[in-house]
C-alpha positions in Angstrom: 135.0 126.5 166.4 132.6 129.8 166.2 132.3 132.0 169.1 130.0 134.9 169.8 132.3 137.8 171.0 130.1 140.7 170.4 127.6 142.8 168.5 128.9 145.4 165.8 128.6 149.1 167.1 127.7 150.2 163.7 125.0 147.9 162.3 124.3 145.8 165.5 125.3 142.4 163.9 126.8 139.6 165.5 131.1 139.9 165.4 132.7 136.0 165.7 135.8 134.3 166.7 136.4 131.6 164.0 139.3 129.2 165.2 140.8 131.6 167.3 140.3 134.5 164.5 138.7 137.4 165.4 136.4 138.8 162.4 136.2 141.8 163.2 138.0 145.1 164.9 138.4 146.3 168.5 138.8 150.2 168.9 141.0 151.4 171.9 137.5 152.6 173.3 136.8 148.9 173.4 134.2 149.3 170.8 133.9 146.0 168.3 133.2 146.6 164.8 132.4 144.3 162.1 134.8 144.7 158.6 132.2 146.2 156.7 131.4 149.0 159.0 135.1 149.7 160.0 135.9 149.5 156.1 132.8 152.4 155.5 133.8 154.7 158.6 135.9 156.7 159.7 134.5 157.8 163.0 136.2 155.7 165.4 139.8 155.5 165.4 140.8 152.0 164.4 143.2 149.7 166.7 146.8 149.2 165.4 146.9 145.7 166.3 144.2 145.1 163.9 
């Protein structure tokens, strides 16, 4: 199952929930990120449950 949850703060593409997997990351400031973008910055603080 493929969800849409949201679109990537950084590059504006589209973040999924695969099978009850979130592909991406969710900063305390609610902000979703995809991998790539969280991987290349370091201007958001990341979310320990990630």
């Amino acid at each position: 199952m493929k969800e849409l949850v949201g679109m990537c703060k950084g590059c504006g593409k589209d973040v999924f929930c695969f099978d009850g997997f979130f592909n991406g990351v969710i900063t305390e400031k609610k902000e979703i990120y995809c991998f790539d973008c969280n991987e290349g910055s370091t201007k958001h603080e990341k979310n320990p449950q990630s």
